[in-house]
DOTILO-197490 format. One line per 5 residues: number of its first residue (from 1); their letters; for each residue x, y negated, z of C-alpha. Coordinates in steps of 0.1 Angstrom, whole numbers, plus 5000, padded with zeros to 4 digits. Layout:
<nodes>
NUM) A) X:Y:Z  ...
</nodes>
This chain:
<nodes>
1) XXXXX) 4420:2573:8660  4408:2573:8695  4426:2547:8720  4419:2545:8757  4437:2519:8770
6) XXXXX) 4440:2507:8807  4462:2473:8814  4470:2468:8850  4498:2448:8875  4503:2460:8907
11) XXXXX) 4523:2447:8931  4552:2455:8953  4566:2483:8932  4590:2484:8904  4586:2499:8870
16) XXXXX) 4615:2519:8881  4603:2534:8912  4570:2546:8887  4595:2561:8861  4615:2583:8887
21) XXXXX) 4582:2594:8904  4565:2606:8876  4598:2624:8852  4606:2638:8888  4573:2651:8904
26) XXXXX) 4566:2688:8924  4530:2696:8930  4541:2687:8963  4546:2652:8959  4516:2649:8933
31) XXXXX) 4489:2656:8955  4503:2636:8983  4499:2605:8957  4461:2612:8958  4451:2640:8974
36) XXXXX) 4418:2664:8963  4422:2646:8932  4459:2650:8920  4465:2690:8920  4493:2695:8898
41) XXXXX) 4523:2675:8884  4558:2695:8877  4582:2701:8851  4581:2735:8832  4613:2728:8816
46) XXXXX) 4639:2700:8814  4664:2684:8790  4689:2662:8791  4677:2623:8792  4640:2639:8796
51) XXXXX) 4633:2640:8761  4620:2671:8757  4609:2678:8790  4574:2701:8792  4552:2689:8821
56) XXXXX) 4519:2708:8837  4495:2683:8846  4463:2689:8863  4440:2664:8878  4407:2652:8881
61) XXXXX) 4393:2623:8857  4362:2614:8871  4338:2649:8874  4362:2663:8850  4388:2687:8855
66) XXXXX) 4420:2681:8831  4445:2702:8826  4473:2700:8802  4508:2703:8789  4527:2673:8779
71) XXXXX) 4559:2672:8763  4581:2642:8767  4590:2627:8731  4598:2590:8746  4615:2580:8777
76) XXXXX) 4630:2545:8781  4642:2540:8817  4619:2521:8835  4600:2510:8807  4581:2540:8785
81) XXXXX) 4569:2578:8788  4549:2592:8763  4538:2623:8769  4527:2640:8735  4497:2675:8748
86) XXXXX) 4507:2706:8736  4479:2741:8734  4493:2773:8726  4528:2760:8716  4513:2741:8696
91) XXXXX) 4516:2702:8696  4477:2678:8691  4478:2648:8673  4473:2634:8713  4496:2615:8734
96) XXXXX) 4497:2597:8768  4522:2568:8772  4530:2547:8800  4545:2513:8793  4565:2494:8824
101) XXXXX) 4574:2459:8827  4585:2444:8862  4572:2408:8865  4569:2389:8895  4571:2411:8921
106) XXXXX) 4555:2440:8912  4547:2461:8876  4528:2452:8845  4517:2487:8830  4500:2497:8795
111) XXXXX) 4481:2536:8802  4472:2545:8768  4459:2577:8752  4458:2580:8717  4441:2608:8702
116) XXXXX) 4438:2614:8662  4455:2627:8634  4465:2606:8600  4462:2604:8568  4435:2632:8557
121) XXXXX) 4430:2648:8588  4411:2617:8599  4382:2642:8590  4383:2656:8618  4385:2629:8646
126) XXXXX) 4354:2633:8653  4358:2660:8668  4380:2643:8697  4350:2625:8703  4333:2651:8721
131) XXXXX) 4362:2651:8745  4371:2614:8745  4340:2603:8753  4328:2570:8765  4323:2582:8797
136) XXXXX) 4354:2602:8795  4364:2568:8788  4350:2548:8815  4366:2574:8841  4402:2571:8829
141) XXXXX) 4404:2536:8833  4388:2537:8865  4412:2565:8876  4445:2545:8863  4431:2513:8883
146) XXXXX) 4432:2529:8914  4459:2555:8913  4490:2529:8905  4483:2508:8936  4479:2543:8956
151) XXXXX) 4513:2550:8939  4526:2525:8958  4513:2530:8987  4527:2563:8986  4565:2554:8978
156) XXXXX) 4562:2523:9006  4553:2551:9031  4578:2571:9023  4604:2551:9020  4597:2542:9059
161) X) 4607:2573:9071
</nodes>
């Protein structure tokens, strides 16, 4: 198993405000978070309570250009998304969660991926090495550090008008 994990608090936002942007994002709004960088973010399909929802991400991680469908198997309001990717209908042993916990004055948030299969298809993990690489790594963290506060930024100056 594979884990890329990011912890980070930023202030003067809730965990709230983060849920509702991201469950209820246009390409519009996504690129305006962090533009040249952020290309993509809206809802293919949507269910009730957003479980189930099928999202079309695409963004840049570093060099790297990431592109992905993610279907929503958790959503606890204003606490948890995970996002589990999907390729040709079919779903990978890889998820992205979100974890959301307001503490004084701002948000506490867990980005984790998690890539890997169990039990004997733990053979072939290796294999998500070649994508999840150190450097892969190194550049998600990086990215999650600095587009929460952005985030904020974003809904602050919005909320002005």
């Amino acid at each position: 198993m594979i884990v890329i994990e990011s912890a980070i608090f930023v202030e003067g936002i809730t965990a709230q405000e983060i849920f509702d942007f991201l469950l209820g994002a246009t390409d519009e709004s996504y690129r305006r978070w962090w533009p040249g960088i952020h290309l993509h973010l809206h809802a293919l399909e949507r269910c009730e309570n957003h479980i189930g929802d099928v999202f079309y991400m695409d963004e840049y991680i570093g060099r790297r250009r990431v592109r992905m469908i993610g279907v929503v198997v958790q959503a606890e309001r204003g606490k948890k998304i995970v996002w589990q990717l999907k390729r040709w209908r079919v779903l990978l042993p890889v998820r992205l969660s979100l974890e959301l916990r307001d503490h004084n004055g701002g948000v506490a948030l867990r980005h984790t991926i998690r890539a890997g299969f169990g039990g004997p298809g733990r053979m072939l993990d290796p294999l998500f090495r070649l994508y999840f690489s150190p450097k892969f790594s190194r550049a998600m963290d990086e990215h999650a550090r600095t587009e929460f506060p952005m985030l904020r930024d974003l809904l602050t100056r919005e909320s002005r008008r």
